[in-house]
PDB file of N, CA, C, O and CB in Angstrom:
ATOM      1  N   UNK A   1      -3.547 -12.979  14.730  1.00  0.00           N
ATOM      2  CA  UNK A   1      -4.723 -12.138  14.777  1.00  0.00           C
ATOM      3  C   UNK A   1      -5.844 -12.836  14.008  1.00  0.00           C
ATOM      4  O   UNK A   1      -5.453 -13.279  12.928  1.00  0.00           O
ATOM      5  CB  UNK A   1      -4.428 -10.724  14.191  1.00  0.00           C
ATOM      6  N   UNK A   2      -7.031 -13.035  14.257  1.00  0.00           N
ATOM      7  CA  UNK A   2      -8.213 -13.267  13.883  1.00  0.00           C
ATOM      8  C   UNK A   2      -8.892 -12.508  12.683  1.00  0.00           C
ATOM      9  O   UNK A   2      -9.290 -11.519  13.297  1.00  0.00           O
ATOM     10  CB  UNK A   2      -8.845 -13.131  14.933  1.00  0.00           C
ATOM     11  N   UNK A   3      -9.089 -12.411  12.036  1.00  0.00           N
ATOM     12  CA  UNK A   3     -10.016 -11.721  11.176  1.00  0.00           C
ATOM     13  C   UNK A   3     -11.660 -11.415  11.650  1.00  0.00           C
ATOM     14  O   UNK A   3     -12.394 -12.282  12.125  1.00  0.00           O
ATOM     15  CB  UNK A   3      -9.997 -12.573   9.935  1.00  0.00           C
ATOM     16  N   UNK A   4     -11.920 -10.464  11.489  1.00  0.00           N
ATOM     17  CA  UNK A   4     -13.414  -9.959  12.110  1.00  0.00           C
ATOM     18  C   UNK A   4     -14.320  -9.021  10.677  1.00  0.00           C
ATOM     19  O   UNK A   4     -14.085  -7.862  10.335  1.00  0.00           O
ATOM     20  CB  UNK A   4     -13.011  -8.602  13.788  1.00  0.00           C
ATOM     21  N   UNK A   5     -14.837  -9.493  10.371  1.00  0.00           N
ATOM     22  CA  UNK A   5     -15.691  -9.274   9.272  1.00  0.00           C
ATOM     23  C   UNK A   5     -16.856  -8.600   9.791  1.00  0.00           C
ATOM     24  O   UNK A   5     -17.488  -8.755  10.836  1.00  0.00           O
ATOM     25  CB  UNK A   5     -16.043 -10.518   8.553  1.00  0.00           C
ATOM     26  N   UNK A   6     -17.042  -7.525   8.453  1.00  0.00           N
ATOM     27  CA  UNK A   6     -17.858  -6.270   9.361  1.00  0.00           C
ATOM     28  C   UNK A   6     -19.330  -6.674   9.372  1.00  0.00           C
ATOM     29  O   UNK A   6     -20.078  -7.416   8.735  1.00  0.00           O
ATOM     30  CB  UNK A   6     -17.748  -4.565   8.601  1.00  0.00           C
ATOM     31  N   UNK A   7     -19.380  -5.903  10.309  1.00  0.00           N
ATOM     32  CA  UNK A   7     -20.650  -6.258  11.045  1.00  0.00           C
ATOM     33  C   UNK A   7     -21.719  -5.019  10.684  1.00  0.00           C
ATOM     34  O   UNK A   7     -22.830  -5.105  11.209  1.00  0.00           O
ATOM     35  CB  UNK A   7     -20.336  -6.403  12.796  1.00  0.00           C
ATOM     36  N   UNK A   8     -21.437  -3.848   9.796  1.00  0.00           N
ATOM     37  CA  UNK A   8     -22.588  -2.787   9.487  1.00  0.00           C
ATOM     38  C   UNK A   8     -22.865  -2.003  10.381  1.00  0.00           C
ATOM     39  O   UNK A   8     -23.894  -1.351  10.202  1.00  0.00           O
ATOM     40  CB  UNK A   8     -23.785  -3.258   9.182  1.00  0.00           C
ATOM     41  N   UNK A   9     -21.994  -1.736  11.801  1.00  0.00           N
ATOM     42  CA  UNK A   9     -21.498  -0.717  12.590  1.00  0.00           C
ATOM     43  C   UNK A   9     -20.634  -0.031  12.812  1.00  0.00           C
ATOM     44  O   UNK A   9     -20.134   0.111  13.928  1.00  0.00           O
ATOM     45  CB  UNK A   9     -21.499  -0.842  13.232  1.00  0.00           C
ATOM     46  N   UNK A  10     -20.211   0.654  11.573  1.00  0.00           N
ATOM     47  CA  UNK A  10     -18.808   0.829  10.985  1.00  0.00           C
ATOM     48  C   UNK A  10     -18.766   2.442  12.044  1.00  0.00           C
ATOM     49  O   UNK A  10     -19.635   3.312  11.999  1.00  0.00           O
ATOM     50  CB  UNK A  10     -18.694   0.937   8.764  1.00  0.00           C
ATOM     51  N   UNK A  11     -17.926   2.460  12.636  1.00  0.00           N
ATOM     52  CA  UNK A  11     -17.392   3.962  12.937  1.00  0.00           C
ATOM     53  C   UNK A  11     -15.996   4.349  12.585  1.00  0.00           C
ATOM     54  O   UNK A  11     -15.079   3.528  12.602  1.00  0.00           O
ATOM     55  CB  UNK A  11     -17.466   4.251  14.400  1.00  0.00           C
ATOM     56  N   UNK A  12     -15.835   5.643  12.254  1.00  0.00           N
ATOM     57  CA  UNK A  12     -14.504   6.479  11.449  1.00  0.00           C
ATOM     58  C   UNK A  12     -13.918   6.897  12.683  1.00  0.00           C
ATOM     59  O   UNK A  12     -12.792   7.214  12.300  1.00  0.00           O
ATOM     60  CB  UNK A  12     -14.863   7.961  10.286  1.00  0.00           C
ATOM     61  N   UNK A  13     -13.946   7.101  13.896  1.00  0.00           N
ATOM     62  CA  UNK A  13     -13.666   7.648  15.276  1.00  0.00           C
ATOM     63  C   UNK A  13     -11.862   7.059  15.614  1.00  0.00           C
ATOM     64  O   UNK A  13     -11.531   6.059  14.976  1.00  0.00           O
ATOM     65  CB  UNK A  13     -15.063   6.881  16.548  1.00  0.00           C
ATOM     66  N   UNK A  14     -11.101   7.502  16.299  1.00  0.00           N
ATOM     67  CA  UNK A  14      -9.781   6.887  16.741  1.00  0.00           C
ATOM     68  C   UNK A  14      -9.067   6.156  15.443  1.00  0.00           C
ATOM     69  O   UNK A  14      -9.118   6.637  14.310  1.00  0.00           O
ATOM     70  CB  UNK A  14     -10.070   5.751  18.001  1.00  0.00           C
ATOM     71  N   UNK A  15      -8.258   4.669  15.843  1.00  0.00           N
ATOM     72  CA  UNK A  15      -7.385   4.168  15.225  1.00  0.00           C
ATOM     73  C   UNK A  15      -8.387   3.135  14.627  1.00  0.00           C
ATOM     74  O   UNK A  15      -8.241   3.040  13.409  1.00  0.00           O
ATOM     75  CB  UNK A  15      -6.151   3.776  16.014  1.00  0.00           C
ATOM     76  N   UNK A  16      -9.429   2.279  15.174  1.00  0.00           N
ATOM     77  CA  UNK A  16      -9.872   1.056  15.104  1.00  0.00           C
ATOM     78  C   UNK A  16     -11.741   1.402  14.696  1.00  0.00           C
ATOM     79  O   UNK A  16     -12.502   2.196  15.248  1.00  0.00           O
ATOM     80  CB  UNK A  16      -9.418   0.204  16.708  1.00  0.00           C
ATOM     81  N   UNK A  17     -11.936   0.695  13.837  1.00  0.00           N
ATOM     82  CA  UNK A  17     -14.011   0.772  14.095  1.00  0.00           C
ATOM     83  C   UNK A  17     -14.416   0.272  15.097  1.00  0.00           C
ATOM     84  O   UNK A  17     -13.805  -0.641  15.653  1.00  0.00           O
ATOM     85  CB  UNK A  17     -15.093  -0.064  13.078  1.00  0.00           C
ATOM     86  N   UNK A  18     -15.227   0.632  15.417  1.00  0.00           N
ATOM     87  CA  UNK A  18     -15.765   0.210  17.026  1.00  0.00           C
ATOM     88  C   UNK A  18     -17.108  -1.164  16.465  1.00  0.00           C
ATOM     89  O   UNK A  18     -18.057  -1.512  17.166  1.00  0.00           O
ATOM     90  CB  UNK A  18     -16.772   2.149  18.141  1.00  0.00           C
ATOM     91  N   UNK A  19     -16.960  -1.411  15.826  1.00  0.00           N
ATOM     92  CA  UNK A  19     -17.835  -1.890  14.931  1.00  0.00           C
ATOM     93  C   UNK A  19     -17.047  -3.176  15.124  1.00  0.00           C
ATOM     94  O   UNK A  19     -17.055  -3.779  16.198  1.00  0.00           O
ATOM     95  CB  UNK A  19     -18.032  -1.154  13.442  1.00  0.00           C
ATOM     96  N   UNK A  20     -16.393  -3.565  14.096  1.00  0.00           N
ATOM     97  CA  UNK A  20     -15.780  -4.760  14.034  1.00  0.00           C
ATOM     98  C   UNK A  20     -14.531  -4.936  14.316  1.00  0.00           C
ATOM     99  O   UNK A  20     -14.060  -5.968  13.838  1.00  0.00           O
ATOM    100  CB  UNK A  20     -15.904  -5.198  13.040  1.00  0.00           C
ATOM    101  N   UNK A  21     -13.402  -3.903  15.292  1.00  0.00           N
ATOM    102  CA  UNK A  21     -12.333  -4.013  15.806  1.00  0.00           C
ATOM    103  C   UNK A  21     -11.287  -3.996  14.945  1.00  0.00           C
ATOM    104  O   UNK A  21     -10.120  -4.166  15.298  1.00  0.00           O
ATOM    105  CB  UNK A  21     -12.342  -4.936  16.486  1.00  0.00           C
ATOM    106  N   UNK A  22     -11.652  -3.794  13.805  1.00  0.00           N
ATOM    107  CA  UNK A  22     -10.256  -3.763  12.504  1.00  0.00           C
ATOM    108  C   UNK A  22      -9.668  -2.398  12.400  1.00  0.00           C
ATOM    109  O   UNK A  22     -10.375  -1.413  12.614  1.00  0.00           O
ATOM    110  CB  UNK A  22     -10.814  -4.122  10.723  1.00  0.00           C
ATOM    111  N   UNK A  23      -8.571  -2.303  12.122  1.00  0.00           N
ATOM    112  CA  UNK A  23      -7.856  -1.103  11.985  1.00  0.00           C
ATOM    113  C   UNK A  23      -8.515  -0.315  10.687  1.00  0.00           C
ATOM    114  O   UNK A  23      -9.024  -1.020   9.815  1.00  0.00           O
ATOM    115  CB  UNK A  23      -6.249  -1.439  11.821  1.00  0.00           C
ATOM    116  N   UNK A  24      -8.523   1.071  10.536  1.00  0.00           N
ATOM    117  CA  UNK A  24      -9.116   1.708   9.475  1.00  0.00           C
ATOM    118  C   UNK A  24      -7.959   1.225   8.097  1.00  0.00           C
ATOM    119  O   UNK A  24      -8.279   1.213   6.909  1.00  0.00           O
ATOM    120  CB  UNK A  24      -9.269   3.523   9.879  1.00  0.00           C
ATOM    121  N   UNK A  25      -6.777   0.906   8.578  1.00  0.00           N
ATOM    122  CA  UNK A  25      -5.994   0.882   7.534  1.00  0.00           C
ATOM    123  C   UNK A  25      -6.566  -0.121   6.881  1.00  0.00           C
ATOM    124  O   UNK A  25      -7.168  -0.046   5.810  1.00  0.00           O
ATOM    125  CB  UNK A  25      -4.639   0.765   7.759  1.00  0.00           C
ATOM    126  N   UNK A  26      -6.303  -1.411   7.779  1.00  0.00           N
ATOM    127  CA  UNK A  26      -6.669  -2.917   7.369  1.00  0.00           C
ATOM    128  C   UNK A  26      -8.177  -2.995   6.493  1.00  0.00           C
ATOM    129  O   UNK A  26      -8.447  -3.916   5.722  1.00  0.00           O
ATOM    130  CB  UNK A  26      -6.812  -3.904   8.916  1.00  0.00           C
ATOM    131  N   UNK A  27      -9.163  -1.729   6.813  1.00  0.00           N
ATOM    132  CA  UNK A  27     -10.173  -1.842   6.080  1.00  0.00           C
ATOM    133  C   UNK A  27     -10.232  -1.318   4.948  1.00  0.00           C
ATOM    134  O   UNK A  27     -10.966  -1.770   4.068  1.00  0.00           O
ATOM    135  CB  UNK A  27     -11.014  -1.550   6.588  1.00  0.00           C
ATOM    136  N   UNK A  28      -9.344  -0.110   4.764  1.00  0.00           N
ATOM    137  CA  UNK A  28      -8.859   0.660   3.658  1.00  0.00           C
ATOM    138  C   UNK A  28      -7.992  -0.332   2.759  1.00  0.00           C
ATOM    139  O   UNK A  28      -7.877  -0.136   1.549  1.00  0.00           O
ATOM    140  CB  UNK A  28      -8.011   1.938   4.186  1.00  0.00           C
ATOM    141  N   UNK A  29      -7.582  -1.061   3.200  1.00  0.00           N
ATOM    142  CA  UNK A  29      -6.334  -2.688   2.473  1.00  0.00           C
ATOM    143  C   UNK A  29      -7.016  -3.314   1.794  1.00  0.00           C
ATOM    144  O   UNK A  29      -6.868  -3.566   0.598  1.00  0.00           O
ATOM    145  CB  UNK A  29      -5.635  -4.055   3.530  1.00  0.00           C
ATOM    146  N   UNK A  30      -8.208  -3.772   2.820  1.00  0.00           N
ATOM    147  CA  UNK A  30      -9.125  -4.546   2.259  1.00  0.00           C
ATOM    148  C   UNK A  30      -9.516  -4.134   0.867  1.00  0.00           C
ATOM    149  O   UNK A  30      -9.079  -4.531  -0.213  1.00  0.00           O
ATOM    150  CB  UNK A  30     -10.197  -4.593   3.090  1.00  0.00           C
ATOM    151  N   UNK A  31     -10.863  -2.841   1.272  1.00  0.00           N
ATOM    152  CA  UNK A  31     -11.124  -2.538  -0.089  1.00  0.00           C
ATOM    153  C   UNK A  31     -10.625  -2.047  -1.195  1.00  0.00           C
ATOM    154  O   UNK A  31     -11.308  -1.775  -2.182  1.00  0.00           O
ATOM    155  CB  UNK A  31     -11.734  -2.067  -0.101  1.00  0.00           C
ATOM    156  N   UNK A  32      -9.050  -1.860  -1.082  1.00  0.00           N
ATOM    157  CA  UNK A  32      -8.522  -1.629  -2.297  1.00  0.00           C
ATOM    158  C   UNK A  32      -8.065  -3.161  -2.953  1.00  0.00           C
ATOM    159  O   UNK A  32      -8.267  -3.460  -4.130  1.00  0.00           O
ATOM    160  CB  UNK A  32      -7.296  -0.549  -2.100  1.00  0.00           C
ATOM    161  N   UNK A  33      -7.549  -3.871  -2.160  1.00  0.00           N
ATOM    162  CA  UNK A  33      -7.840  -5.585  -2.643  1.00  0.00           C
ATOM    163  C   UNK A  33      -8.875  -6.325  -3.392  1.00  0.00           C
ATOM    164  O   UNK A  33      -8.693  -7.138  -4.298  1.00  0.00           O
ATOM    165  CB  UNK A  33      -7.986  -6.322  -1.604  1.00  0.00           C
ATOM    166  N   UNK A  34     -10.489  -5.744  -2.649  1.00  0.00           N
ATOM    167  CA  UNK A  34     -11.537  -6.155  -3.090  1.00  0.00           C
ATOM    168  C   UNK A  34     -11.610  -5.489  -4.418  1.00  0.00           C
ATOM    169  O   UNK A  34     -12.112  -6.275  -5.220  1.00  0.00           O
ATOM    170  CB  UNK A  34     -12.581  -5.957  -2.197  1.00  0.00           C
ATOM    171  N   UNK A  35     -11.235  -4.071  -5.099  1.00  0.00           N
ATOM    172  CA  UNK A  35     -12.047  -3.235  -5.844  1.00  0.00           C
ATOM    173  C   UNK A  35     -10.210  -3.833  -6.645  1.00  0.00           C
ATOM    174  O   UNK A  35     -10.373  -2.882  -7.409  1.00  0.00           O
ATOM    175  CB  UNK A  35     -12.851  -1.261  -5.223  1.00  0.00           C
ATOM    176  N   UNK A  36      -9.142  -4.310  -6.990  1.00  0.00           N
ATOM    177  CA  UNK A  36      -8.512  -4.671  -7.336  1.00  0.00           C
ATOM    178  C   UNK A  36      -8.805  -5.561  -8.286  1.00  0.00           C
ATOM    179  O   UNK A  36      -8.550  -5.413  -9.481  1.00  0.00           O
ATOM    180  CB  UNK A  36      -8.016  -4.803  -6.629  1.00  0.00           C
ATOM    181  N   UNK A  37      -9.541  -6.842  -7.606  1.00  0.00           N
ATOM    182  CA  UNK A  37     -10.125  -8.348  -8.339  1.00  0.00           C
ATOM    183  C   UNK A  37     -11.575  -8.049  -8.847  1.00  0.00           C
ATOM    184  O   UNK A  37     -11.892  -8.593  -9.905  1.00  0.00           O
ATOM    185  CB  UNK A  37     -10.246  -9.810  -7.106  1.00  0.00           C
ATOM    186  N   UNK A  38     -12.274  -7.440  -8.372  1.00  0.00           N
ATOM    187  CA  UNK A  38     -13.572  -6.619  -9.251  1.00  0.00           C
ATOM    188  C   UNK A  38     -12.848  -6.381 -10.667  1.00  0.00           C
ATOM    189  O   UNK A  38     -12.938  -7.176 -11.602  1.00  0.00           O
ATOM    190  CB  UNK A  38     -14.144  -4.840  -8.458  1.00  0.00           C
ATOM    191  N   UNK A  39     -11.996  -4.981 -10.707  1.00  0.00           N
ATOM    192  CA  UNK A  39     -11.156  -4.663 -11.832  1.00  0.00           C
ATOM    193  C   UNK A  39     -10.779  -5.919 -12.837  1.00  0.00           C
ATOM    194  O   UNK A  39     -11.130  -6.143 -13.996  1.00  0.00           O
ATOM    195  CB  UNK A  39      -9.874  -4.048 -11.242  1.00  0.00           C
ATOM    196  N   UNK A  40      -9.945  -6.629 -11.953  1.00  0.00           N
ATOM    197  CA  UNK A  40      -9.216  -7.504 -13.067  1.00  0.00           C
ATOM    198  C   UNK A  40     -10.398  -8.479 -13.686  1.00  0.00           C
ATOM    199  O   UNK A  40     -10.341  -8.713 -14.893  1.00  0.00           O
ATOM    200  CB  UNK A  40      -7.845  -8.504 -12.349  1.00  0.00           C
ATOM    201  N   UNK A  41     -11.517  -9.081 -12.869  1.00  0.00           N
ATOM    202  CA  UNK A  41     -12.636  -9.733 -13.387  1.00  0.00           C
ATOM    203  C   UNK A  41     -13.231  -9.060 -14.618  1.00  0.00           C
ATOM    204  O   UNK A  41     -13.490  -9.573 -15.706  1.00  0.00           O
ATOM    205  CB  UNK A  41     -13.619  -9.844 -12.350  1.00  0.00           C
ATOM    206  N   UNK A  42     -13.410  -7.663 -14.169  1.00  0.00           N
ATOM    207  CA  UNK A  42     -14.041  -7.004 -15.327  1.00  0.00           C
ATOM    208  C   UNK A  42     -12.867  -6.739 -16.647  1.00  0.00           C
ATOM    209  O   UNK A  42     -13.285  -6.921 -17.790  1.00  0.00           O
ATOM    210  CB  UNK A  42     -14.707  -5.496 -14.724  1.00  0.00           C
ATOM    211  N   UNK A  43     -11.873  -6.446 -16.513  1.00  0.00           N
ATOM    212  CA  UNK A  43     -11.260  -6.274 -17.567  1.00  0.00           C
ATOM    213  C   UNK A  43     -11.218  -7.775 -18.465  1.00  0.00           C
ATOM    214  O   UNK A  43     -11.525  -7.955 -19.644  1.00  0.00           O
ATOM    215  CB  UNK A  43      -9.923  -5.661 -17.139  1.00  0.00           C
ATOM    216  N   UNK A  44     -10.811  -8.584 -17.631  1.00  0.00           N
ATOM    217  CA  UNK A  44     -11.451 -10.437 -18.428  1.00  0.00           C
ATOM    218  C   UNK A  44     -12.703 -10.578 -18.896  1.00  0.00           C
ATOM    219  O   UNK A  44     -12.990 -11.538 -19.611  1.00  0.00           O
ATOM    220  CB  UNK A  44     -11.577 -11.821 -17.329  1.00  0.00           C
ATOM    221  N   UNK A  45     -13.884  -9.346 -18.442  1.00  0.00           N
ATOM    222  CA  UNK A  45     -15.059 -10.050 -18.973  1.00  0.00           C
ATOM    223  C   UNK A  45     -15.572 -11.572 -18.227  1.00  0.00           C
ATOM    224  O   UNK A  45     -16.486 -12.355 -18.488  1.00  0.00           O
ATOM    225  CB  UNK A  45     -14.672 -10.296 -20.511  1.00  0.00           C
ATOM    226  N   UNK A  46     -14.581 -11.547 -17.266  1.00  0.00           N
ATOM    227  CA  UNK A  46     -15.786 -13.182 -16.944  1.00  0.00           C
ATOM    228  C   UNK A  46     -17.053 -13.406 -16.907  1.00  0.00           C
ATOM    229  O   UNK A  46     -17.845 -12.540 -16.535  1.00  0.00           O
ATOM    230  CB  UNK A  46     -15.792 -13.778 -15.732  1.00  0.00           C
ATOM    231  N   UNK A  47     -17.328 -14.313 -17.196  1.00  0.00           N
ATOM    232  CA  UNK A  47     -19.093 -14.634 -16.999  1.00  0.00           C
ATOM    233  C   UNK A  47     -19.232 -15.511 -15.818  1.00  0.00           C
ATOM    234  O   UNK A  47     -20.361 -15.495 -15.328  1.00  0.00           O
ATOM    235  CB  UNK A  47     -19.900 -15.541 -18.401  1.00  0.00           C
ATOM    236  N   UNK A  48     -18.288 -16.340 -15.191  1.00  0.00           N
ATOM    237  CA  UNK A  48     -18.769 -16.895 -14.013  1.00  0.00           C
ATOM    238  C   UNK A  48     -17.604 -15.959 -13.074  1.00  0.00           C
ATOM    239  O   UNK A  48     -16.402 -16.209 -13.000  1.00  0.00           O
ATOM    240  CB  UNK A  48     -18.726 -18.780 -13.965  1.00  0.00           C
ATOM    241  N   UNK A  49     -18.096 -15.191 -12.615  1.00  0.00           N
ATOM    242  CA  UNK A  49     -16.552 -14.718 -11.550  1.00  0.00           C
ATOM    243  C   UNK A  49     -16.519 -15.301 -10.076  1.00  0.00           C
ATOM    244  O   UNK A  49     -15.535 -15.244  -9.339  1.00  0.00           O
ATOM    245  CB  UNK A  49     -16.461 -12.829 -11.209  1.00  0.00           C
ATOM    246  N   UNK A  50     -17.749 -15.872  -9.756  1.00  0.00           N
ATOM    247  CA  UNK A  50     -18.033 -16.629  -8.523  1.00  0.00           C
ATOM    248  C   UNK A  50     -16.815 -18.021  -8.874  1.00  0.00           C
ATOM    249  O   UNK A  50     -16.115 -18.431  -7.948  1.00  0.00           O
ATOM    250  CB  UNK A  50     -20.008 -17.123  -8.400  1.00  0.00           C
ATOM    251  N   UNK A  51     -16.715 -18.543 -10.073  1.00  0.00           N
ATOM    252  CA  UNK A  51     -15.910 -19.711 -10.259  1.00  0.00           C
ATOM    253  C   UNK A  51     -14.275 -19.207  -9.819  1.00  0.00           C
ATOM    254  O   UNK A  51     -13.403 -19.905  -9.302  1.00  0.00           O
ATOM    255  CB  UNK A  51     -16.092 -20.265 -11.952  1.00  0.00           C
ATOM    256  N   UNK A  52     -14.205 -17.734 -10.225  1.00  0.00           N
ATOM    257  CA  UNK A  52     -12.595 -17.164 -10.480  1.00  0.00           C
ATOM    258  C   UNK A  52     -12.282 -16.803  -8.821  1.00  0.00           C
ATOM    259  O   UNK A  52     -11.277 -16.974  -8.132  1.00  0.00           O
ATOM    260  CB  UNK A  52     -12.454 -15.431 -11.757  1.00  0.00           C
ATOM    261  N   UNK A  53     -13.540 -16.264  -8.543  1.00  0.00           N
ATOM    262  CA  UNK A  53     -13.239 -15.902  -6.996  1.00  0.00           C
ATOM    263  C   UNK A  53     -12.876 -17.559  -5.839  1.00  0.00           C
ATOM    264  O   UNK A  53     -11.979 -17.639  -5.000  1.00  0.00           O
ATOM    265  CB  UNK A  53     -15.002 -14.925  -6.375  1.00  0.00           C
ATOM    266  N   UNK A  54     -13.857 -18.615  -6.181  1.00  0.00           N
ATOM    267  CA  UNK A  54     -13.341 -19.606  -5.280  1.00  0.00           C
ATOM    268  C   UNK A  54     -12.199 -19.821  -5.745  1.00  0.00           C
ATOM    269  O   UNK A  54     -11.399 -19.612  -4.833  1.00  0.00           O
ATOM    270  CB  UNK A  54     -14.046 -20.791  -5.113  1.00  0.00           C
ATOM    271  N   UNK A  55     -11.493 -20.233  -6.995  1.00  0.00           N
ATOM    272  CA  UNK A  55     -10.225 -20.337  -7.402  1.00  0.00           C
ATOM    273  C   UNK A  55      -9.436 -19.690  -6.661  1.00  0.00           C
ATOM    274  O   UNK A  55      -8.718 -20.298  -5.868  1.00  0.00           O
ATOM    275  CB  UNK A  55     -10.041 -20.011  -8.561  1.00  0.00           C
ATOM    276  N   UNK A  56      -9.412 -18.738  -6.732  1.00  0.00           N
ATOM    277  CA  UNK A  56      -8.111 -17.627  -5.795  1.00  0.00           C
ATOM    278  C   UNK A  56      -8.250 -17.936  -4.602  1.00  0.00           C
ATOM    279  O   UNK A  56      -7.194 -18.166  -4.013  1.00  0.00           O
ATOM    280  CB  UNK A  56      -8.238 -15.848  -5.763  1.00  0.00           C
ATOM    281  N   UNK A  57      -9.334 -18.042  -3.928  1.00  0.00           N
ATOM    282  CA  UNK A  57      -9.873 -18.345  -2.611  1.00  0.00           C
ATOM    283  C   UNK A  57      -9.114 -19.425  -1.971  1.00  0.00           C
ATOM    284  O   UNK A  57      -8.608 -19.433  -0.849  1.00  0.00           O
ATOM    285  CB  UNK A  57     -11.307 -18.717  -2.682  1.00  0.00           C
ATOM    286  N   UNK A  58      -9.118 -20.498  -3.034  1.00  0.00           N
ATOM    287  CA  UNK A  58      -8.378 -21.685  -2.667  1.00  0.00           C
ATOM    288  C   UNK A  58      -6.680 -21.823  -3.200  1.00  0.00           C
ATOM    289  O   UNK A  58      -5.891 -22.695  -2.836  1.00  0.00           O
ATOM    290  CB  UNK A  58      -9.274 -22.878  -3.286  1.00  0.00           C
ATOM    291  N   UNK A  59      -6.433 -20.789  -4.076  1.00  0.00           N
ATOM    292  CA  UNK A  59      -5.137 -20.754  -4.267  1.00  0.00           C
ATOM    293  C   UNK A  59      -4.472 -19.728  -3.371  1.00  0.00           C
ATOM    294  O   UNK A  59      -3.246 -19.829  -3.413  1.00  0.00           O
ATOM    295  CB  UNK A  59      -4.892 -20.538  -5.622  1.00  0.00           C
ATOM    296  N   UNK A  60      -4.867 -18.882  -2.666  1.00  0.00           N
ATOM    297  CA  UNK A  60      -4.278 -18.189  -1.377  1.00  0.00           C
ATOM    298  C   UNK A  60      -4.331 -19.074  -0.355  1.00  0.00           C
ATOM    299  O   UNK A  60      -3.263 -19.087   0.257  1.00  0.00           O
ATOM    300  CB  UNK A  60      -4.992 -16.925  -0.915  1.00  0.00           C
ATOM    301  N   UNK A  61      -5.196 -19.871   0.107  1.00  0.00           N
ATOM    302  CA  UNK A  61      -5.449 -20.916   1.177  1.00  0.00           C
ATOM    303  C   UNK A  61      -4.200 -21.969   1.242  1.00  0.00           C
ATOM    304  O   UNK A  61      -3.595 -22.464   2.193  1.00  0.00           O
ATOM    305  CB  UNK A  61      -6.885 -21.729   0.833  1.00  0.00           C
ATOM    306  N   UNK A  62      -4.076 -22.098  -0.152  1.00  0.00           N
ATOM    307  CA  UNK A  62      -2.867 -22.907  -0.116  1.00  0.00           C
ATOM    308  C   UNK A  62      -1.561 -22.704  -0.218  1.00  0.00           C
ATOM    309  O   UNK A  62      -0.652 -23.533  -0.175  1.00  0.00           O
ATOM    310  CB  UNK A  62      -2.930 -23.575  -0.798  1.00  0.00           C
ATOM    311  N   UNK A  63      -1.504 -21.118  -0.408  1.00  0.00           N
ATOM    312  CA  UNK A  63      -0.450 -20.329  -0.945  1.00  0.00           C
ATOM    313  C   UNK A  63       0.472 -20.478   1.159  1.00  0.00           C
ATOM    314  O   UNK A  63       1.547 -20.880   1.604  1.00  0.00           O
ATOM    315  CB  UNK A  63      -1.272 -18.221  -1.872  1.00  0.00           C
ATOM    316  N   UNK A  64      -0.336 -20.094   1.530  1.00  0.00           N
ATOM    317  CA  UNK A  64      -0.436 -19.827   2.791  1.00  0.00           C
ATOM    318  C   UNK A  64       0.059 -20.983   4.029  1.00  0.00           C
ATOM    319  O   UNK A  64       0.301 -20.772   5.217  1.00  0.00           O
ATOM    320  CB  UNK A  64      -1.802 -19.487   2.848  1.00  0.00           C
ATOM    321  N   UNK A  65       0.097 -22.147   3.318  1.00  0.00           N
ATOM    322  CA  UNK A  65       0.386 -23.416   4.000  1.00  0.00           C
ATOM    323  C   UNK A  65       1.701 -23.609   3.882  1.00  0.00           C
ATOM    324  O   UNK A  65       2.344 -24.451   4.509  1.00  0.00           O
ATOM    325  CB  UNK A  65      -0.324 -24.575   3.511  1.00  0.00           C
ATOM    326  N   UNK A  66       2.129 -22.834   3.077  1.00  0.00           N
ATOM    327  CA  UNK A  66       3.603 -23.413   2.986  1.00  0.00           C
ATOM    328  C   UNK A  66       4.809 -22.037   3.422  1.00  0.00           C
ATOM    329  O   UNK A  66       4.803 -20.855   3.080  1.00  0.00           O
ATOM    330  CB  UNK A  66       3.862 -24.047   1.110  1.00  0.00           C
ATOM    331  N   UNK A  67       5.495 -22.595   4.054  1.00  0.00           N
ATOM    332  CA  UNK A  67       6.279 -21.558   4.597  1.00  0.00           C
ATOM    333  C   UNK A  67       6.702 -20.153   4.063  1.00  0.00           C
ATOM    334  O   UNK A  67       6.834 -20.101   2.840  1.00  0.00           O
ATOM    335  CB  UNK A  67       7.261 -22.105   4.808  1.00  0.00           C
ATOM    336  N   UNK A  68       6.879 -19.294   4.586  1.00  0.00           N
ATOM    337  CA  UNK A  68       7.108 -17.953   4.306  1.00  0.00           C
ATOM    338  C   UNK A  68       8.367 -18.207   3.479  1.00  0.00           C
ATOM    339  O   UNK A  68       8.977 -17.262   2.979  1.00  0.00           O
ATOM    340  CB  UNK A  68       7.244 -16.959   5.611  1.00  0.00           C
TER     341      UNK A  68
END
């Protein structure tokens, strides 16, 4: 499956947004993921969190290359 990143035509209607084709769950996943690493940034206090976010960015990327 592809990932589809929202597009700001979000509808609550059926199983899926008509918006960007993602399941309501998968968007509900999302932002508890997103508001997860917000949390943990803030409880660290970081001052660069753009540095902490590519970090993870690239340590899931690679997490991901190697077999299940």
């Amino acid at each position: 499956m592809k990932y589809q990143p929202c597009i700001d035509q979000c509808t609550s209607e059926g199983t899926h947004c008509e918006g960007c084709g993602r399941s309501h769950q998968e968007i509900t996943d999302t932002k508890k993921l997103v508001t997860s690493v917000v949390e943990f940034i803030r409880e660290h206090d970081y001052e660069n969190p753009e540095d902490f976010v590519a970090k993870i960015s690239k340590s899931v990327l690679k997490k991901l290359q190697k077999p299940a």
